[in-house]
N, C-alpha and C positions, 0 to 999 in steps of 0.2 A: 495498390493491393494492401489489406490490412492485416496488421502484424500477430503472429499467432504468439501470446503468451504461457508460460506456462499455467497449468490446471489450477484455477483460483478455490480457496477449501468454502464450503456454502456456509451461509450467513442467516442469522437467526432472525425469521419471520415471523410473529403474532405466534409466538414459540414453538416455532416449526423449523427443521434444517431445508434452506433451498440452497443445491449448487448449480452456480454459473460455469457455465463453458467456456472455451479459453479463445473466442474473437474478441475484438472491440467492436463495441457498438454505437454506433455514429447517434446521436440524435438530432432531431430538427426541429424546428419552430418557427413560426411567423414573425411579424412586427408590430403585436400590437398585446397590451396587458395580456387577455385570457393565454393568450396560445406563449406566452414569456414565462407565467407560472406553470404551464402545462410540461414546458421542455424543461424546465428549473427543477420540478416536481418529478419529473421521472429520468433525470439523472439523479437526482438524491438519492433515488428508492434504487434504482440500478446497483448503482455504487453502493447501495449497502447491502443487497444481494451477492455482491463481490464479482459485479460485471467491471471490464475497465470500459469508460463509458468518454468519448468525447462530445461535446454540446456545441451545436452551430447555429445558433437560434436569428433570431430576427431579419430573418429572410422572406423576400416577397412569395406570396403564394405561389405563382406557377414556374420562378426558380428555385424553389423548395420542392415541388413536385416534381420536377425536370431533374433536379440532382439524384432524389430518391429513385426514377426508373435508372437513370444511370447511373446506379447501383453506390453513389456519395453517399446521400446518408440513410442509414438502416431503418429508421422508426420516429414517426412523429406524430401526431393527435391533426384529425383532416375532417372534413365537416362533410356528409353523405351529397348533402344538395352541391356544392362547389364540384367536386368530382364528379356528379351526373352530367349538370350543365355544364360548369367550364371545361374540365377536362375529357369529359366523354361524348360532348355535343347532343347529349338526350335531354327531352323534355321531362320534369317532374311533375307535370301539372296532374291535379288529384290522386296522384300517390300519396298513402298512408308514411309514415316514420317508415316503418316495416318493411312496405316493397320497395321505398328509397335503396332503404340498406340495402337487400337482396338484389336489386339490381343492381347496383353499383359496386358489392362484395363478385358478383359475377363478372362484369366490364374488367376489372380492375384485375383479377383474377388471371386473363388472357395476359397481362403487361407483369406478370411474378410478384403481386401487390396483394399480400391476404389482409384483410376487415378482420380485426378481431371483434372483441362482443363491443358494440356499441354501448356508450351510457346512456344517462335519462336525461343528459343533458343537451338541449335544442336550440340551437342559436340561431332563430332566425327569424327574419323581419317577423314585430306585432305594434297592437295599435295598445296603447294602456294608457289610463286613466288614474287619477288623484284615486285610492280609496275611499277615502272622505264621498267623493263623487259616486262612484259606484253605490256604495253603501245609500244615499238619496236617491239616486236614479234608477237601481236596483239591473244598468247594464253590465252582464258578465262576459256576453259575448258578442263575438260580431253581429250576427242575428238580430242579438236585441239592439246594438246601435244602428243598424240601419233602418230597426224598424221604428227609431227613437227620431231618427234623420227624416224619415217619412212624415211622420208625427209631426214636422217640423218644431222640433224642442230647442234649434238655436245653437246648437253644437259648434264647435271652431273647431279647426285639426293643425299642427304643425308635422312638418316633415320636410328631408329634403328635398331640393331640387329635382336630384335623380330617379328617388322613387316616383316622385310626383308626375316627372316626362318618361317614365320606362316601359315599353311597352309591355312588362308583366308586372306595375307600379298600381299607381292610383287607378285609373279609370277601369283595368281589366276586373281591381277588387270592388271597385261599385255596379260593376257588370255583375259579377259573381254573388252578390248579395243585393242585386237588385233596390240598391238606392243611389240618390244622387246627389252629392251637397257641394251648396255654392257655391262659385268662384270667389267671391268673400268670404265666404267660411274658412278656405284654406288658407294660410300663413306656410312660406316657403324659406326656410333657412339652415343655415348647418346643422350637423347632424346633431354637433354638443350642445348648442343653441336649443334645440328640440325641449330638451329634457330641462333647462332652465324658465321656458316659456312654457313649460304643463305645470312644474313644481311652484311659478308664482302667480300660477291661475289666469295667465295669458290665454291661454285656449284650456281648451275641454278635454282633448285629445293630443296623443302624440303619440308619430312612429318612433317606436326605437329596437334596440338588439334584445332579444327575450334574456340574455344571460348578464346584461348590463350590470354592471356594479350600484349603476345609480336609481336602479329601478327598488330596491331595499332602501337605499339611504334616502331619496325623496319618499320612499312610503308610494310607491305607486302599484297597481293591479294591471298585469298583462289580461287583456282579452282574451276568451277562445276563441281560436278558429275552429269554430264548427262543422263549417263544408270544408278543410283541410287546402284553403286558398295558396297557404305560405307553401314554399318549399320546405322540406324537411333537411334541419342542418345536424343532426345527431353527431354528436362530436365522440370521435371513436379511433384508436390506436390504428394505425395503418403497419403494415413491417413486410419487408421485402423475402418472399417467398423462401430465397438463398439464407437471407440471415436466419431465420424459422429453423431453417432446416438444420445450420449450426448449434443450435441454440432452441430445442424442442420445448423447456419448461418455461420459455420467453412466453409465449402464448396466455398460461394459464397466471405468469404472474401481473401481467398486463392485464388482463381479465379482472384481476383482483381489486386495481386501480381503479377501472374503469365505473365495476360496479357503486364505487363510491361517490361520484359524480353526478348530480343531478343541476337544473336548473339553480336550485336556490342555495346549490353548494358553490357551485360560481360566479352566479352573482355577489354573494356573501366574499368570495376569494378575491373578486376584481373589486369588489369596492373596499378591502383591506388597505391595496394597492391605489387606485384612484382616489381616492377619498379619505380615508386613512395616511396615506402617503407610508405606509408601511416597506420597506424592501420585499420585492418578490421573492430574492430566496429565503426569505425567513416567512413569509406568507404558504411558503410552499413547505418546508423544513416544518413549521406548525403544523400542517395541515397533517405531513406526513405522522406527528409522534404523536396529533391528538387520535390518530386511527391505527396507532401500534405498527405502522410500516419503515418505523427506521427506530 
């Protein structure tokens, strides 16, 4: 049971007074960069709202989700498509970002788990290119490479293993966009390995995470997905219905976060950290006082 402090006085936001309520508020996070700056990031901002805020970060996905329904920790950053599929056993195939969310702010809804506003940012499997390459070849989107593939223009692709044999991997996206390229053409190896074999022109192509740190530092162009093949991972504050209800201006100050978020602001944040070799809390601490929230 979490301990009730007394009434903490509110804390000056983008020159506004917010007051915090007097629960602690647990925070959560994954094991991997983006989701270490995200729970890093949003105890800084907490704690300077004047929430007392504990951080439990680098935890597996679905005992990070399993703490959070039994009611451990209050609020962490959850990716729409992980929660339809893993946690909710529904398919996302041809959902929009949009009815992801909606569907899964409802699922999730039934378990005391409210979706706040989603950001712009999308983490989820894409295929990208050298810009260099695009810019010559003039493919922006899936469409034009598979019609590039057709064409037979000689393309290679790296990716891993898993996507490569996963039954909504490789072959269901050559289904879906109606080309096929050769068992030669593809190159199979780790995930890190991917982005070092696109960046020294190893292959043509490679799968990676849209929100990748290394996708800015190499100078590479995520493709669109045009027919909306990928899952939607919109990365978006989660918070346990109870804690909300303690804590009503939680909503609208997470909101505020959120909206600040987009693809190119996190890849831009992970590659401070990956690449940079920067500390996350001072990646995140940055991040918060270049945008007036601490």
């Amino acid at each position: 049971m979490k301990t009730l402090m007394p009434l903490l006085t509110g804390a000056v936001l983008a020159g506004s007074l917010a007051t915090a309520q007097a629960n602690e508020i647990v925070v959560g996070g994954k094991n991997f960069t983006e989701q270490q700056i995200l729970s890093s990031m949003t105890t800084q901002y907490l704690e300077g709202l004047g929430y007392d805020v504990e951080k439990r970060a680098g935890l597996g996905s679905a005992v990070l989700r399993q703490a959070q329904e039994n009611g451990q920790i209050d609020l962490y950053w959850e990716y729409t498509g992980t929660s339809l599929i893993n946690y909710n056993d529904e398919s996302a195939e041809g959902l929009t970002v949009d009815e992801t969310y909606q569907k899964v702010k409802e699922l999730d809804a039934e378990k005391g788990l409210v979706w706040l506003e989603p950001s712009d940012a999308n983490n989820t499997y894409a295929l990208a290119m050298r810009k260099e390459s695009v810019e010559e070849t003039g493919i922006t989107t899936l469409s034009d490479l598979a019609q590039a593939v057709n064409d037979e223009q000689g393309l290679t692709f790296a990716m891993n293993a898993e996507f490569y044999a996963r039954e909504d991997g490789w072959r269901p996206l050559q289904q879906a966009y109606e080309f096929r390229a050769g068992r030669g053409d593809v190159k199979r190896m780790d995930s890190g390995l991917v982005y070092q074999a696109l960046r020294d022109e190893q292959v043509d192509v490679g799968l990676v995470f849209a929100t990748d740190g290394r996708i800015p530092a190499f100078d590479f162009q995520v493709l669109e997905d045009d027919q909306n093949f990928f899952p939607a991972y919109a990365l978006t504050p989660v918070v346990r219905q109870a804690t909300l209800d303690a804590n009503p201006e939680l909503a609208e100050q997470m909101n505020t976060l959120s909206g600040l978020l987009d693809n190119d602001t996190m890849s831009t944040l992970n590659a401070r950290v990956d690449v940079d070799k920067t500390s996350i809390e001072r990646v995140a601490e940055n991040f918060l006082e270049e945008n007036d929230l601490l």
